[in-house]
N, C-alpha and C positions, 0 to 999 in steps of 0.2 A: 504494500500500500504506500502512496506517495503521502508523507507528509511536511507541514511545515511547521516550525518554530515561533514562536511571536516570545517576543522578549519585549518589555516595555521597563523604561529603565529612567531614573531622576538623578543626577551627582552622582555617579557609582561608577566611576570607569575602571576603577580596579578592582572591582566586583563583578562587574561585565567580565573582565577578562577572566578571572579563574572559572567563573561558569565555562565559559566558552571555549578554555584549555580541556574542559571536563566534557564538553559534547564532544572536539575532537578523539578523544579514548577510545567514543562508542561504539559499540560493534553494529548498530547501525546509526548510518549517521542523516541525518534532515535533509529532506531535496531540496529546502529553502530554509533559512533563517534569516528574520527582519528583527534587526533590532529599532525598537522605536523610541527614540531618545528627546524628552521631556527638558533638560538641560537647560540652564541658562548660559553655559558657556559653554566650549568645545574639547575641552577633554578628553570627553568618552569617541569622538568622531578623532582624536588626533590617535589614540593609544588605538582604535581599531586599523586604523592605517601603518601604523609601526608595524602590526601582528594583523597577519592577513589570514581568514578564514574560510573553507569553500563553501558557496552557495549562501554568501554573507550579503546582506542587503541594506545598508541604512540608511533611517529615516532624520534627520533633524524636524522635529513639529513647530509649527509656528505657535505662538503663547496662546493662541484660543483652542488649541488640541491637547495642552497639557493636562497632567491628571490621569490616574490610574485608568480612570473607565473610560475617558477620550480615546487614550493611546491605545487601548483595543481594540478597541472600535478604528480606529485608524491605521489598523494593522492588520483588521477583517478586510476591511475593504482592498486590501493590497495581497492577497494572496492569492496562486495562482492559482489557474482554474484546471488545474490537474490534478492540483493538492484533493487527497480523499479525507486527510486526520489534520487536526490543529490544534499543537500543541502547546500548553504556556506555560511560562517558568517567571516568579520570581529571580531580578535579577542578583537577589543575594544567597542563591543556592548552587549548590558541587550534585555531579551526578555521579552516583555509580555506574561501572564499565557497560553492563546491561540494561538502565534505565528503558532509553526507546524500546529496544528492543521486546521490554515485556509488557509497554506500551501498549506498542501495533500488536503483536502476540496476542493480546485479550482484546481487542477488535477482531480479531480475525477471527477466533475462535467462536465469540458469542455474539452473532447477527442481531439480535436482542439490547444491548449494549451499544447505547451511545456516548457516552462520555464516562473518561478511567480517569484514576487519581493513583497518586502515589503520594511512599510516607515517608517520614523525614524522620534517617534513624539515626542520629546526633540529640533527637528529644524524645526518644523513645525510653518508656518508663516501666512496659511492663518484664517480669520473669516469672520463670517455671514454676507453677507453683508445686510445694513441697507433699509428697504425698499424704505425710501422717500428721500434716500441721493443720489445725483447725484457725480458720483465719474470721475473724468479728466481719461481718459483710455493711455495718458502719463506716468501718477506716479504711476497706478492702475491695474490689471487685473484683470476682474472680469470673474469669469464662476461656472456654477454648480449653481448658489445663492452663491457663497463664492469670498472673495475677497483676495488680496495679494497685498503688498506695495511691489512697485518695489525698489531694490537697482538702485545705482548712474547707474550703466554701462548697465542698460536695458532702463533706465530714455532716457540715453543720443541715445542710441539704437531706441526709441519710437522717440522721436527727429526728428532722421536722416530717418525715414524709415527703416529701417535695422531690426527691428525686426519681429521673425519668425511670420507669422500669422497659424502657425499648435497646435494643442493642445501641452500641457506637454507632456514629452516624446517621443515625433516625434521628426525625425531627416530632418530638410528641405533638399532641394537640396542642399545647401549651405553652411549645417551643422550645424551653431550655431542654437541650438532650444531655449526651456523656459525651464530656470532650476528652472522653483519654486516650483516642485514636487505636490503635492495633495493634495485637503481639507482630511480631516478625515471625509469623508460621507457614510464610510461602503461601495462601491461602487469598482467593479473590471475595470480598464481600458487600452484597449490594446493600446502596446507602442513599440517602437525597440527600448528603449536604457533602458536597468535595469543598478542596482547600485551595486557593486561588494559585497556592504558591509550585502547584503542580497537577495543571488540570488537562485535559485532554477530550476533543469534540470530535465528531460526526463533519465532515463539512457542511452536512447538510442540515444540522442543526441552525447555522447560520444565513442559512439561506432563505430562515424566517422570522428571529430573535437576533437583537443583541442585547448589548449589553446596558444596562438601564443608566438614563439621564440625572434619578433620583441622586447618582451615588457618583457625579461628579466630585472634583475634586480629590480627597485622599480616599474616599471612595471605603470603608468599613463595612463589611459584609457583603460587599457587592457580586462577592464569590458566591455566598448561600444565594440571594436571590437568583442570579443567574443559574446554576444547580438545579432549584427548585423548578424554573420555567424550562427547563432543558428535559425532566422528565416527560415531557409529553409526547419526546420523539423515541423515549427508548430507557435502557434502565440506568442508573448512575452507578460504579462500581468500585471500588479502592482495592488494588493489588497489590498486594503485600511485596510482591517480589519485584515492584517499580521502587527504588530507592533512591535517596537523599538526602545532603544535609542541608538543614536550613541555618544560617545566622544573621537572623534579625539586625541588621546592617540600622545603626539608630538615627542616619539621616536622612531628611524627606521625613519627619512622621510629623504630626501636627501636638501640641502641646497638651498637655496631662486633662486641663478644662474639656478641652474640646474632644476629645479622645473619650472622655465619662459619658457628654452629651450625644455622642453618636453611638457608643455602646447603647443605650436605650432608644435614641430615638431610631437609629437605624436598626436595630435587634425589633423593637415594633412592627416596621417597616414589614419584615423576613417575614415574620408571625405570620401577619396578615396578607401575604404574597400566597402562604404556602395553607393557613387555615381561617380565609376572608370572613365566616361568621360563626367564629365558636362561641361554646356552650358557654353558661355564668361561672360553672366550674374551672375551664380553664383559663377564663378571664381571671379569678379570683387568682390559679394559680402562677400565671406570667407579672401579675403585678407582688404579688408576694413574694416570689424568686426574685424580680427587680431591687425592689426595698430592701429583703435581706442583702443580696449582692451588695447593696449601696452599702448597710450598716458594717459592710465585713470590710470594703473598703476605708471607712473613716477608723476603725479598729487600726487597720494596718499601719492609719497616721503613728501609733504608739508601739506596733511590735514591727515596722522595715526601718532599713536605712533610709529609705527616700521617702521620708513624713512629707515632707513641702509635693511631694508625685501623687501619694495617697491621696493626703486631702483634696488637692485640686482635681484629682479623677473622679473622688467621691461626690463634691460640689457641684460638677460637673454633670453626673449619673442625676442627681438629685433635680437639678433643675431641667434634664433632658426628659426627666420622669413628671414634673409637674409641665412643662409645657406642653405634655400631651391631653392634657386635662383643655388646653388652652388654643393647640392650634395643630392637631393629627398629621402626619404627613400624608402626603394625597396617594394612592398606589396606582401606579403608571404601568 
């Protein structure tokens, strides 16, 4: 199958590059790759020309294209029309040797299957679980034979009831799911909500959706929404044996305030993308998870190093959560 790369990329030119040392490896390699470069300065267009890569295509955007969900979009529309798979990468992740490869692999195999995902095993947390050890299913989840240590805010979740009882990567009625991603068991598992930072489409997915206008700019969650409206053509899937590391690369992100207020307002946004008129029930239970979430946050102000990050993320959460009381955002 032909496919193409889309890279959309902001100030990272040496972050471009170890990706991009790391597609060369691949035992398959992209018929195209478009890097589409957001940039205010030329950097990342000078260090690609130093290091020349095949079937490399760059874009510089003009300042009304910039932004995560522009430059996608900006980079759909440039892809060639032989391309069958379209593949995206964060441009602050390393590929293992077989990435593509087990990519197109689970396209091929399952005609069913329109968009794969892959995991990023530098934040991988689960292991084996031990046979004759009895593990508190509060602090723990265990599935597959593999186990995972829950953080504070799933802890306090298992607690209250409130946490999802659906696999990884389901999205409940209610929205908040299990974000502790996959053992590394070789194992493919279908999911509605892939992760932006290594997603993979159908061309023909595109050829009726993109990618939504709501989530201009740095664009938070615009991966689940897009996820969600993508299963109408086929199943969403995470293959364990697509690998990668991600590093959270900490420039380009937008500041701690406004990072809380788009955790809710755009997390609402998802909800209601993927369940437009739910019950009181899980109304009651999305805004409950929200406000906990929020109180665990303003906590953190006194048990992280970064109290002044806490609070302002928490303030943040807090006033994203009453202005929905006040002005919904519209779903597009």
């Amino acid at each position: 199958m032909k496919f193409s790369l889309i890279i959309c990329t902001y100030m990272r030119p040496l972050s471009v590059l170890q990706l991009l040392q790391s597609v060369q490896e691949q035992k398959l390699y992209p018929d195209e790759i478009l890097i589409i470069d957001g940039s205010t300065n030329r950097e990342t267009e000078i260090i690609l020309n130093e290091n020349r890569f095949q079937n490399l295509h760059y874009f510089a955007v003009p300042p009304e294209y910039r932004g995560l969900t522009k430059q996608r979009n900006y980079g759909i529309e440039r892809i060639g029309t032989e391309m069958e798979v379209v593949c995206f990468l964060d441009d602050d992740t390393v590929l293992e040797q077989d990435y593509f490869e087990e990519i197109i692999k689970t396209f091929e195999e399952h005609q069913g299957v329109s968009s794969v995902g892959g995991v990023a095993i530098n934040e991988n947390s689960w292991t084996l679980a031990e046979p004759n050890k009895k593990y508190d299913s509060r602090h723990y989840f265990q599935w597959e034979g593999f186990v995972y240590k829950e953080g504070q805010r799933n802890v306090v979740r298992n607690y209250l009831g409130l946490q999802s009882n659906l696999a990884p990567g389901r999205m409940p009625d209610y929205s908040h799911g299990k974000t502790c991603g996959f053992p590394l068991n070789g194992k493919t598992y279908e999911v509605d909500l892939l992760i932006g930072m290594s997603f993979a489409f159908r061309k023909k997915v595109f050829d009726s959706i993109r990618f939504s206008p709501y989530f201009e700019g740095y664009g938070l969650y615009e991966d689940a929404d897009f996820s969600i409206r993508a299963l109408q053509f086929g199943k969403n899937v995470i293959n364990t044996k697509a690998q990668l590391s991600h590093f959270h690369h900490p420039s380009g992100r937008p500041n701690q305030y406004k990072y809380g207020k788009m955790v809710v307002r755009n997390g609402w946004y998802v909800w209601r993308v993927k369940n437009p008129k739910p019950s009181l029930n899980a109304k009651i239970k999305w805004h409950s998870i929200t406000i906990l979430l929020t109180l665990i946050r303003f906590s953190n102000t006194f048990t992280t190093n970064n109290k002044k990050g806490a609070f302002t993320e928490a303030l943040g959460r807090t006033m994203g959560w009453w202005s929905l009381w006040i002005d919904k955002p519209k779903i597009r």
